[in-house]
C-alpha positions as CSV (number, residue, x, y, z in Angstrom):
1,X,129.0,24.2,150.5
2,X,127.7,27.3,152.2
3,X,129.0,29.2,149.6
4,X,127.6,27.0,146.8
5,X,124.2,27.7,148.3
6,X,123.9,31.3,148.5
7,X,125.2,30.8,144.9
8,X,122.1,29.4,144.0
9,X,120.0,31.1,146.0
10,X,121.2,34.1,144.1
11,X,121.0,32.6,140.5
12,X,117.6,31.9,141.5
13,X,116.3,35.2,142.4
14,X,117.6,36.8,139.5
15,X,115.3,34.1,138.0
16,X,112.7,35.3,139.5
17,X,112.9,38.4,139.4
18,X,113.3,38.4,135.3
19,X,110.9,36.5,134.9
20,X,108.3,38.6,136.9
21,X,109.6,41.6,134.6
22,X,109.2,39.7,131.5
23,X,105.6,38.7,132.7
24,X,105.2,42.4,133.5
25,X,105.9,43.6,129.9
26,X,103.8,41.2,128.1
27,X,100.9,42.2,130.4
28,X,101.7,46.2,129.9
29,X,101.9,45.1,125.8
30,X,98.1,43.1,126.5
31,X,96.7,46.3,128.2
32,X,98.5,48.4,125.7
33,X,97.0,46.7,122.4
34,X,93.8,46.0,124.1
35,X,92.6,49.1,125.7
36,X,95.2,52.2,125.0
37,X,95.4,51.6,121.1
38,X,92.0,49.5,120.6
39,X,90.7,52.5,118.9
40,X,93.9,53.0,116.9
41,X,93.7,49.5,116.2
42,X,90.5,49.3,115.3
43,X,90.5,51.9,112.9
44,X,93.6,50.4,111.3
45,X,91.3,47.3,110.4
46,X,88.4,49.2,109.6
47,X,90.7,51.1,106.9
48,X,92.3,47.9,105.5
49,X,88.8,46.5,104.8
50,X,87.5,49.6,103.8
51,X,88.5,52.4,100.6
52,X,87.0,55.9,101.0
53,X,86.1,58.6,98.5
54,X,86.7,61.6,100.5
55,X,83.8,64.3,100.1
56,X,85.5,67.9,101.1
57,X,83.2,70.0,103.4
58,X,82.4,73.1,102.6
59,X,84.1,76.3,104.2
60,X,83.0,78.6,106.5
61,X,81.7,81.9,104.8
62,X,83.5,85.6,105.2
63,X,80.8,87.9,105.6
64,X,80.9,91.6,106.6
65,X,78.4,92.9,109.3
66,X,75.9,94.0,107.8
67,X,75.6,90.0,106.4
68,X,77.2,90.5,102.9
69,X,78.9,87.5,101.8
70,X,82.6,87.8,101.3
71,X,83.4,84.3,100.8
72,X,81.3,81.0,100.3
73,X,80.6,77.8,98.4
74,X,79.3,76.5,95.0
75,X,78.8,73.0,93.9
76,X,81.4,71.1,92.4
77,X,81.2,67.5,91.7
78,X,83.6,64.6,91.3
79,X,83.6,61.6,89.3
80,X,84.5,58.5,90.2
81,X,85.2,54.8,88.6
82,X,83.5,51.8,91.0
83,X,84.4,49.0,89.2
84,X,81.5,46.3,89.1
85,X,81.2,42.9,89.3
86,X,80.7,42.1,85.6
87,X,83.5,42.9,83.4
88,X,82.2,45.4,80.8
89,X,84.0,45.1,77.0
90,X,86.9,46.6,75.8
91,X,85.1,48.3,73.3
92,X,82.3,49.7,76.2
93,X,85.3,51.3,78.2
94,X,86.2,52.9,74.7
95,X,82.8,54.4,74.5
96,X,82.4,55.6,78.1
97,X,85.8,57.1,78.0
98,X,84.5,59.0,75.0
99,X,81.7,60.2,76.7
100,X,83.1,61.2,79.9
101,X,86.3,63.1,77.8
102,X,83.4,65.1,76.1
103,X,82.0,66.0,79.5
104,X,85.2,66.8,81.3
105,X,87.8,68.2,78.8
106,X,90.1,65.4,79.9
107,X,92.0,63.1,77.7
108,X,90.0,60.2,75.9
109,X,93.2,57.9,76.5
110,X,93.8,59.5,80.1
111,X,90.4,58.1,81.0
112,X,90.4,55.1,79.3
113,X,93.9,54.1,81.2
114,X,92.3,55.1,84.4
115,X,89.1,52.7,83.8
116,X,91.2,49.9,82.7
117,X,93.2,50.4,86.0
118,X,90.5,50.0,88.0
119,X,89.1,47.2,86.5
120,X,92.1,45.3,86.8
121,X,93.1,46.2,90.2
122,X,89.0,46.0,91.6
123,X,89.2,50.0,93.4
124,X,87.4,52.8,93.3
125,X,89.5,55.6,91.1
126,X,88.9,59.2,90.0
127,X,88.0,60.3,86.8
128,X,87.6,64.0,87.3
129,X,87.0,66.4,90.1
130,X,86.3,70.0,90.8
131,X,83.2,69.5,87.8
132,X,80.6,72.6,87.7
133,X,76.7,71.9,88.0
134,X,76.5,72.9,83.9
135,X,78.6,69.9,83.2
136,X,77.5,67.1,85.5
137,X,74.1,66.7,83.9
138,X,75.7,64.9,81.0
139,X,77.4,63.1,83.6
140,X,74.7,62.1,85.6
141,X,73.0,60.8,82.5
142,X,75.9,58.2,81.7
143,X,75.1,56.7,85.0
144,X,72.5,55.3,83.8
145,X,74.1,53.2,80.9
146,X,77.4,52.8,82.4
147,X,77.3,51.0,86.1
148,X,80.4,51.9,88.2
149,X,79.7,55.8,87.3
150,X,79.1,57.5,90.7
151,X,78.9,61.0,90.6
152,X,80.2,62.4,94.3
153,X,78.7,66.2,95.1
154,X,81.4,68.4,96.9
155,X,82.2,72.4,97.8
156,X,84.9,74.7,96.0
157,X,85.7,78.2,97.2
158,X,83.6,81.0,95.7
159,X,84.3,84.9,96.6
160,X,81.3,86.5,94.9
161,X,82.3,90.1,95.6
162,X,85.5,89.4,93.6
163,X,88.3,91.7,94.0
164,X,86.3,92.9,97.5
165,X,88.6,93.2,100.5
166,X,90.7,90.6,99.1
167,X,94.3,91.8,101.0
168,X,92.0,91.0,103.9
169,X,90.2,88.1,103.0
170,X,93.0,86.7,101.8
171,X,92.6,83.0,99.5
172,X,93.4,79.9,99.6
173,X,95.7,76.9,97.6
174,X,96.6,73.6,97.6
175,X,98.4,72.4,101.1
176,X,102.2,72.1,100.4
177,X,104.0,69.3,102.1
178,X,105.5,71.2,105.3
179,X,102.0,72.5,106.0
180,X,100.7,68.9,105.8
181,X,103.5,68.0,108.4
182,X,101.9,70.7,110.7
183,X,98.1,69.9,110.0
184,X,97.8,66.2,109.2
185,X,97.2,65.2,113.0
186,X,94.4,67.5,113.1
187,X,90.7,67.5,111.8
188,X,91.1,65.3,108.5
189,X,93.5,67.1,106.3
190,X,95.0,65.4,103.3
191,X,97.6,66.4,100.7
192,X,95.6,67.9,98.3
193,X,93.8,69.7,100.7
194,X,93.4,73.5,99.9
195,X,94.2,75.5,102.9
196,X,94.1,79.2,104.0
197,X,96.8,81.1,102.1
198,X,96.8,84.4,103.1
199,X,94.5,87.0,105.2
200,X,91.5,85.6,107.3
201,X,91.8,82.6,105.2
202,X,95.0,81.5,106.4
203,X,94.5,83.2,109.9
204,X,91.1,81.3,110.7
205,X,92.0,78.2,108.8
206,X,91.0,75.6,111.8
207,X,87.8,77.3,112.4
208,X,87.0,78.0,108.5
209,X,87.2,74.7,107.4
210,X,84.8,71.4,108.1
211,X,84.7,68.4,108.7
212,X,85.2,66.6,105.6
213,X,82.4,63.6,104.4
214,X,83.4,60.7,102.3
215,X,81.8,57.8,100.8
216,X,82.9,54.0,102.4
217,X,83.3,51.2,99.8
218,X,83.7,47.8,101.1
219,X,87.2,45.8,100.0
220,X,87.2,42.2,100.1
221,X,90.8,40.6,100.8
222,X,92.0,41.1,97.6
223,X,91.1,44.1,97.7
224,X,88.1,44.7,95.5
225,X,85.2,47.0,96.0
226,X,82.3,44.5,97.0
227,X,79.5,47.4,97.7
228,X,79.1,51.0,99.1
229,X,78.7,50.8,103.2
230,X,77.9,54.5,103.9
231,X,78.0,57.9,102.9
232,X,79.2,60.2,105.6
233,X,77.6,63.7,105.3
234,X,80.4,66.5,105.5
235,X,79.7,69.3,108.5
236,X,80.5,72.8,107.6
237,X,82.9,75.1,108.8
238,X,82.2,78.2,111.0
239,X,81.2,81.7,109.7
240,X,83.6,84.6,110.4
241,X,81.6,87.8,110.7
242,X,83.9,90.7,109.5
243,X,83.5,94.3,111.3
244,X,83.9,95.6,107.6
245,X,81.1,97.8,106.8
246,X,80.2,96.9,102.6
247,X,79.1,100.5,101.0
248,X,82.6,101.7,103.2
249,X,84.6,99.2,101.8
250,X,83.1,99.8,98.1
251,X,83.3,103.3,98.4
252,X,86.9,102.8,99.5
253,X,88.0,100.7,96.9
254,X,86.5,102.9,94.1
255,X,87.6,106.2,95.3
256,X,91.7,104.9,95.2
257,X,90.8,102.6,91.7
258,X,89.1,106.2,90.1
259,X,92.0,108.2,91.8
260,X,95.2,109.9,89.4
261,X,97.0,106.4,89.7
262,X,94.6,103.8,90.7
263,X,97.3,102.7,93.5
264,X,97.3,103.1,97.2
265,X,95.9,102.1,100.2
266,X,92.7,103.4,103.1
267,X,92.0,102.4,106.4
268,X,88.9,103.4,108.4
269,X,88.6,102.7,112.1
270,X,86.0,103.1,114.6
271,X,87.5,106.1,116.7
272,X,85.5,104.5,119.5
273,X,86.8,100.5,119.6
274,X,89.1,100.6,116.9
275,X,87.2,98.3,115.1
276,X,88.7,98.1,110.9
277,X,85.5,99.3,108.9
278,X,87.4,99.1,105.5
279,X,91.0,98.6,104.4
280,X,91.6,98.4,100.8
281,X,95.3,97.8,99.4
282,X,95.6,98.6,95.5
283,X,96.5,96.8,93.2
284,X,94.2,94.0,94.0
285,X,93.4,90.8,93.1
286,X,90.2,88.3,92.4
287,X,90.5,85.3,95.3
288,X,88.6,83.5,92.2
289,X,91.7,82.9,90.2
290,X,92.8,80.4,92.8
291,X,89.5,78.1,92.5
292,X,88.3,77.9,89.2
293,X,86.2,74.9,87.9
294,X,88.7,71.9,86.1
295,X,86.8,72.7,82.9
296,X,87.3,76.2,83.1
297,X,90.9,78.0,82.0
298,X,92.4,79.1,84.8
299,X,93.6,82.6,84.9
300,X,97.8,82.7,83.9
301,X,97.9,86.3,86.0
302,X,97.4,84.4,89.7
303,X,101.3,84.0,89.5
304,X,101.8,87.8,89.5
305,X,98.8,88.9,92.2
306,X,100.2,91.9,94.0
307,X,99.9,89.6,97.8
308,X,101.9,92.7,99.4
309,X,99.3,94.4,101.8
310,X,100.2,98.6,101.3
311,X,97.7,99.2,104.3
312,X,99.4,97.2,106.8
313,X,103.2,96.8,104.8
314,X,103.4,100.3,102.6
315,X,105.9,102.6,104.1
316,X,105.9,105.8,103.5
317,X,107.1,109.3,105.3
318,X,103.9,110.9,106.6
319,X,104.9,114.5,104.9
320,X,103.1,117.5,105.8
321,X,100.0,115.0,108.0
322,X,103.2,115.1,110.6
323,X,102.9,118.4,111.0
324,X,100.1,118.0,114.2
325,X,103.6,115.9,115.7
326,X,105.5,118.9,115.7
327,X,102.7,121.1,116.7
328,X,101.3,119.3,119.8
329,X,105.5,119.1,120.8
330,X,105.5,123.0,120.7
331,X,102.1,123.3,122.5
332,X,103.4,120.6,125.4
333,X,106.8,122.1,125.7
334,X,105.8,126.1,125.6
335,X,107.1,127.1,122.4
336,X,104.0,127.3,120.5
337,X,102.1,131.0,120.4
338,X,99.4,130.7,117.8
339,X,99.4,134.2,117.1
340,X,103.1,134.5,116.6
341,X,103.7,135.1,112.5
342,X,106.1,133.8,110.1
343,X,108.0,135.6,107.1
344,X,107.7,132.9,104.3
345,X,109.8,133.5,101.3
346,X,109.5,130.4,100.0
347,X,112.8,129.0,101.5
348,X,114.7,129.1,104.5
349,X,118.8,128.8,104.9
350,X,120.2,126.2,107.6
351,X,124.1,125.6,107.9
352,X,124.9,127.3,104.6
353,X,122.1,124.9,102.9
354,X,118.8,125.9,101.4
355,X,115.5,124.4,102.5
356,X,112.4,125.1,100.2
357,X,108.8,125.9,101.0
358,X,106.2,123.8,98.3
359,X,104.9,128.2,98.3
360,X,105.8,131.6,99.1
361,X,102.9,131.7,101.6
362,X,104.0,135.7,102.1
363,X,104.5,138.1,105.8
364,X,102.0,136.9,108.2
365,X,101.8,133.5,108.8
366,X,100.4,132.4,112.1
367,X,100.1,128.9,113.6
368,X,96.0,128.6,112.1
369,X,97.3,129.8,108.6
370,X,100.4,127.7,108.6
371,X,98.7,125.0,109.6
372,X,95.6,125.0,107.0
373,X,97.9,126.8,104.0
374,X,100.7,123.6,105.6
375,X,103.6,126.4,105.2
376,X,106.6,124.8,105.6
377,X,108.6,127.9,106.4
378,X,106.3,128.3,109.8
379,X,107.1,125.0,110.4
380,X,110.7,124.8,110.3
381,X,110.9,127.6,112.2
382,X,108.3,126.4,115.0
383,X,110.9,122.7,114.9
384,X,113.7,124.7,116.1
385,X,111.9,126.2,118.7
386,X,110.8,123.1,119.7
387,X,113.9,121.1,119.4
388,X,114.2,117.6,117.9
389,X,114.2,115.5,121.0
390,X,110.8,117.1,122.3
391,X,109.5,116.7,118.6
392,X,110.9,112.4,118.9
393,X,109.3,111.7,122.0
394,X,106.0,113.4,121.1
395,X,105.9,110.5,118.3
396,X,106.7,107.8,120.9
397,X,103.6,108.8,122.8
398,X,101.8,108.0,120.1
399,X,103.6,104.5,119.4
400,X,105.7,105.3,116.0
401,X,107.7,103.1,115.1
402,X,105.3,100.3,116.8
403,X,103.2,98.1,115.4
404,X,99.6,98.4,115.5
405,X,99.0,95.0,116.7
406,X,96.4,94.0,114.2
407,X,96.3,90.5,114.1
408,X,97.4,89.7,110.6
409,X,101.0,88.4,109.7
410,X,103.4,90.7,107.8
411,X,102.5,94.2,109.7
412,X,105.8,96.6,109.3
413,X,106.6,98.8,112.5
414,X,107.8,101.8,110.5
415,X,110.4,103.5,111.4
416,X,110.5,106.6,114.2
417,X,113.3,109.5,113.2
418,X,115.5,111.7,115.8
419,X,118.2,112.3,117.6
420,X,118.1,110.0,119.7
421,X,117.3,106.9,117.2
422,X,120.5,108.6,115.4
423,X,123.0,108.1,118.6
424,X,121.7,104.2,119.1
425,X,122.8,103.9,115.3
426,X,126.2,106.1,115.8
427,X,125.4,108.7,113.7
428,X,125.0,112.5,113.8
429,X,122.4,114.7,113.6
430,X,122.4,118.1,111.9
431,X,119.7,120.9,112.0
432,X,118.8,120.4,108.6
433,X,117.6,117.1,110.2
434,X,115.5,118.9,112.1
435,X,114.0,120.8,109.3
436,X,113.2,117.6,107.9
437,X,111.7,115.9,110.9
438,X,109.3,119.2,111.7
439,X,107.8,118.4,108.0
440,X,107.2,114.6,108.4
441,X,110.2,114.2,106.1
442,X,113.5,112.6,106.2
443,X,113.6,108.7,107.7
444,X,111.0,108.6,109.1
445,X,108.5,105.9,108.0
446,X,104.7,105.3,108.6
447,X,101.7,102.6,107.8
448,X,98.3,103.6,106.7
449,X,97.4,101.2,109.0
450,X,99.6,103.3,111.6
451,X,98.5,106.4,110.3
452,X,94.6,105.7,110.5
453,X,95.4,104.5,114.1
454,X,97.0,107.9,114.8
455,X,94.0,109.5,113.4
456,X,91.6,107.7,115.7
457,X,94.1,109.4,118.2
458,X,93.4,112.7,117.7
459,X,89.9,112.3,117.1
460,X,89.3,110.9,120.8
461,X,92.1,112.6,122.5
462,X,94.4,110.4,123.1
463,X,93.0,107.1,122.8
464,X,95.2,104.5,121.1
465,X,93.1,101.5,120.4
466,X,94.6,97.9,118.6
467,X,92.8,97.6,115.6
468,X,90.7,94.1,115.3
469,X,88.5,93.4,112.8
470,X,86.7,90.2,113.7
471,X,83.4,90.9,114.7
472,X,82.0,87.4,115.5
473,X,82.8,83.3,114.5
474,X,79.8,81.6,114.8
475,X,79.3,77.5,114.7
476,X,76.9,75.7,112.4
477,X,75.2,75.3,115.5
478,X,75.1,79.1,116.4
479,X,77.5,79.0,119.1
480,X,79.9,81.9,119.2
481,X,83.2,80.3,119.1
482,X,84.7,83.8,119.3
483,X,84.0,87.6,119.3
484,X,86.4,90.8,118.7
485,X,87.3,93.0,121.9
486,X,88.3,96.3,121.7
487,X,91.5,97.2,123.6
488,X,92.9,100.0,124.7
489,X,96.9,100.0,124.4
490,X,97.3,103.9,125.0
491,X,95.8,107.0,126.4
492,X,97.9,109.8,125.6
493,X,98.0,112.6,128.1
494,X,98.7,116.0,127.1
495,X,98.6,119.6,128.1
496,X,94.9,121.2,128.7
497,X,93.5,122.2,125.3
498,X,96.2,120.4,123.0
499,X,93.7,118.5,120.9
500,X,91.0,121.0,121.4
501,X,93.5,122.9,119.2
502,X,94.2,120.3,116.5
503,X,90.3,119.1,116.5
504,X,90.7,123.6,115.4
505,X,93.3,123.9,113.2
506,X,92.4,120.7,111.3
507,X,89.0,121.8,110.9
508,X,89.7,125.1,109.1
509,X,92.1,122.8,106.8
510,X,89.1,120.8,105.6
511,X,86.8,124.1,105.6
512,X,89.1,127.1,104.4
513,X,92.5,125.5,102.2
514,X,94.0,122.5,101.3
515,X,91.5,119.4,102.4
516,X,88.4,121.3,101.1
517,X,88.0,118.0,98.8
518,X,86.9,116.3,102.1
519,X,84.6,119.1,102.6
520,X,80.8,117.6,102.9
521,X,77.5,119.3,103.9
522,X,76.0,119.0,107.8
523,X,79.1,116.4,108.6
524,X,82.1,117.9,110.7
525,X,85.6,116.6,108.6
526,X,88.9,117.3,110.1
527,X,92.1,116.5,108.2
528,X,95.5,116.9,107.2
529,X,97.2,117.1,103.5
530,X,100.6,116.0,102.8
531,X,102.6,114.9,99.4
532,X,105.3,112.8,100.3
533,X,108.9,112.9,98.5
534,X,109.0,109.7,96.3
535,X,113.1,109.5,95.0
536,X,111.4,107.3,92.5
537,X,109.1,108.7,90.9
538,X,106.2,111.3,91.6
539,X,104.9,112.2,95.0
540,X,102.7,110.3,97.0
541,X,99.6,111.9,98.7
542,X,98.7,111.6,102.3
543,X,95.1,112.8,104.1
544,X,94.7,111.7,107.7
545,X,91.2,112.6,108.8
546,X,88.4,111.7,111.3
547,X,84.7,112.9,110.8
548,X,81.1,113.4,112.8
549,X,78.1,115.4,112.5
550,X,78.1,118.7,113.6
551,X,78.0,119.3,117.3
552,X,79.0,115.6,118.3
553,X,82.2,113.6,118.6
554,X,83.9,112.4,115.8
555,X,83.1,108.9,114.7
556,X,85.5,107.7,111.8
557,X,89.0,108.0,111.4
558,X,90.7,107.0,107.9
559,X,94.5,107.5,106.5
560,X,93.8,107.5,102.4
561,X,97.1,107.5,100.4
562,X,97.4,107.6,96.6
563,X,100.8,106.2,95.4
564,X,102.5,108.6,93.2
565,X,99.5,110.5,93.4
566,X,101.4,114.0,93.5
567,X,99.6,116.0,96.2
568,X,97.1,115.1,98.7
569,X,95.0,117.5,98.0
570,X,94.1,117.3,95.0
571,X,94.0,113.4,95.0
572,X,93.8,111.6,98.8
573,X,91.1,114.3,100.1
574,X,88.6,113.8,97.4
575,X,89.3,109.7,97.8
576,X,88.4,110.5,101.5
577,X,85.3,112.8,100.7
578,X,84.2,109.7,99.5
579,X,84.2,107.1,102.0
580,X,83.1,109.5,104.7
581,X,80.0,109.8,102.6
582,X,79.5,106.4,102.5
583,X,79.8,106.1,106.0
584,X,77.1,108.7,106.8
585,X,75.1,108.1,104.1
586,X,74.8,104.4,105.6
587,X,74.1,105.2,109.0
588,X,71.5,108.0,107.8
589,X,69.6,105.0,106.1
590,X,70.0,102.4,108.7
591,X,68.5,104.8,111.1
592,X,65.6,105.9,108.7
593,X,62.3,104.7,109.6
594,X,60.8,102.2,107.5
595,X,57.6,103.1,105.5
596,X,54.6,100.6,105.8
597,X,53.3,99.1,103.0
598,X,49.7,100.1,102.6
């Protein structure tokens, strides 16, 4: 009997005890449904008894820092069927679809199908969209005679400087279905959403865009439209302030587009912060292709847009602008006398095989001569003095081979060259390799981007700074949401006097021989030529420089290099000349008083 009872005391407790659990989940599902998702809950109901017109807001502009608008917003408008109450005719339909096709370019039967449709089923539908201002006035008129017509304003993307910066700009494009999957759960993005594709577009695509508006039409339980509850106004995006200086950039982009070939790329940096000041990639493209009116053709070349960045994704071997490399490793090491001379006869012989000089530069070539006249002879003969590992690690302190950092996807590393990159890869190195290497030729493999940095190097002696080119993001409100720092990733330290003797040499380049195309009255230029070997076609042409007025520290540094431009002499130093102009010219004005008017 004993046993019978603790039997049922048992059976009991388990009872109990299931039954408090079961009490405990419904009470956890109460809570649950009552206070965690009320809000989830309560905008469930509110969408069932509801239909909404979304109104997209309008983008944040681009703007460089002087306040020139990059990238903005005009009008666009969409159209939209409300069906009313009263049933209008068959033969009414017939005529507003007539109307509206005239207005919109759209099928007659396309919107007569959609009218009927909406109609029949009692909810709002779209007619059109992305309408310009010239063709909405019809529109607007119909309004009148047809009820249900309800014109809805919106935003499209508008890039009034065209072509300008548009590598770094970037565009933007309908929202494909794996970037959906990544946005949806934040701000209000939809499938046909156009999203940042490419460059600060795609970069600053949270900030950039709004918060979208939309119109809310009452459903009855059938579903029908009963009336319009409220129009939600859109909010705006945030403005992204560029550090791109305009009469730079333009000057940039027409010096390379009037240059032999009309292809290549420029950077310009800040040799104080880093900060980009221009950076042009040619060809180019219009952002406008990508958001053209419905009524308007759209342009069939949009598939073919060159999207490959040549300032931050070009690589090319540096050529004779390497030279400095293989200098400053003889200065640091002890093997460079500047008043040693060089026999050039145009070639020199290395394990049986001859290496070629682009002149016979003649008997007495010192460093300051071989440098400016860029003799190669003097500088295959200085390389193996120097040796190639001395020559390799003076381009690791200046981070070849290493990306910049710039924050923009896609950036190439480039590719250092030496012996000691050849032994990781199990391979051999020869002293013709060496020859190659002293010349900036061979494997080895720079960026503009890299290049301009490198420049910027030189021109503050030693300072390696990450490029950035955000200057500010600023809220509707005026809050700064964000503002560029400079950073310093490097400072090279050399021998006493190193770059005191490149600041020299590539002076008297720019002054007396190959750069004199940079040349430019009052402003100190310094700068290096080079034409690099192109298996595929004609020689591309290099000028590293950095520039400021006389008697002060330079200011600008810039790479400029003209695809199969053939020398950079004649091409790339001119194309500089340019935008150093522009730089000086601009400052010279911003800094001129400003005359009263009387």
């Amino acid at each position: 009997m004993k046993i019978k009872s603790n039997f049922t005391n048992r059976r009991l407790t388990g009872m109990f005890i299931l039954a408090l659990l079961c009490g405990a989940l419904i009470a956890y599902r109460l809570i649950f449904i009552q206070f965690i998702s009320h809000q989830k809950y309560t905008s469930q109901a509110e969408r069932n008894r509801t239909q909404i017109l979304y109104q997209t807001a309008p983008r944040g502009r681009i703007l460089a820092q002087g306040g020139e608008v990059i990238a903005s917003n005009q009008a666009a408008f969409s159209l939209y069927y409300l069906p009313p109450f009263d049933m209008p005719e068959d033969s009414i339909l017939t005529e507003m679809a007539q109307k509206i096709s005239k207005n919109t370019f759209k099928p007659q039967k396309e919107i007569l199908n959609i009218l009927r449709k909406s109609l029949k089923n009692g909810k709002a539908y779209l007619l059109a969209d992305n309408l310009a201002p010239n063709n909405v006035f019809a529109l607007a008129e119909l309004q009148n005679f047809y009820p249900g017509l309800y014109l809805l304003e919106e935003t499209k993307r508008y890039y009034p400087m065209g072509t300008f910066a548009a590598h770094l700009t970037g565009y933007i494009g309908i929202m494909e279905r794996h970037a959906w999957k990544e946005l949806s759960g934040e701000l209000d993005y939809r499938l046909n959403s156009k999203i940042g594709k490419s460059g600060i577009e795609k970069r600053y695509e949270k900030l950039l865009k709004g918060s979208d508006g939309g119109l809310f039409l009452e459903v009855n339980s059938k579903g029908r439209v009963t009336k319009i509850m409220k129009d939600n106004r859109w909010r705006k995006g945030a403005d992204v302030y560029t550090t791109l200086l305009a009469p730079v950039q333009k000057a940039a982009e027409d010096a390379i587009k009037n240059s032999l070939t009309g292809k290549g790329a420029a950077v310009v940096l800040d040799v104080k912060s880093g900060a980009v000041l221009a950076m042009v990639s040619l060809p180019d493209f219009d952002p406008n292709i990508f958001t053209p009116y419905s009524t308007n053709k759209n342009d069939e070349s949009k598939i073919r847009i060159p999207e490959y960045n040549l300032a931050i994704q070009g690589l090319f071997p540096p050529a004779s602008t390497f030279k400095t490399i293989t200098a400053l490793a003889a200065y640091e090491n002890g093997h460079l006398d500047i008043h040693h001379e060089e026999n050039c006869t145009g070639h020199i012989y290395q394990n049986g095989r001859e290496f070629k000089c682009w002149k016979q530069h003649g008997p007495h070539i010192d460093f300051m001569e071989g440098m400016s006249q860029s003799c190669d002879t003097y500088f295959y003969n200085l390389g193996l003095k120097t040796g190639p590992y001395n020559i390799e690690k003076m381009q690791r302190k200046f981070r070849f081979g290493r990306k910049t950092g710039i924050d923009l996807p896609g950036e190439k590393s480039g590719n250092i060259y030496g012996p000691t990159k050849r032994a990781a890869l199990k391979t051999y190195w020869f002293g013709g390799d060496t020859l190659n290497l002293s010349i900036g030729q061979g494997e080895l493999l720079l960026t503009p981007i890299q290049m301009a940095v490198y420049a910027a190097a030189l021109a503050s002696k030693g300072k390696i700074w990450r490029p950035y080119y955000i200057k500010e993001i600023i809220s509707p409100s005026g809050k700064i949401l964000e503002e560029g720092k400079s950073e310093l990733v490097e400072q090279v330290q050399l021998k006493k006097g190193a770059f005191e003797l490149i600041h020299k040499a590539l002076k008297n380049v720019v002054d007396n021989a190959t750069g004199r195309g940079a040349k430019i009255k009052d402003i100190a230029v310094y700068g290096k030529t080079g034409t690099a070997q192109n298996p595929h076609g004609d020689d591309h042409g290099w000028f590293l420089a950095f520039a400021g007025e006389e008697g002060q520290e330079p200011e600008i540094a810039l790479s400029v290099l003209i695809q199969f431009g053939k020398g950079g002499g004649a091409q790339a130093a001119p194309a500089a000349r340019k935008i150093i102009k522009a730089y000086f010219d601009l400052k010279h004005n911003n800094a001129a008083p400003v005359k009263k008017q009387v």
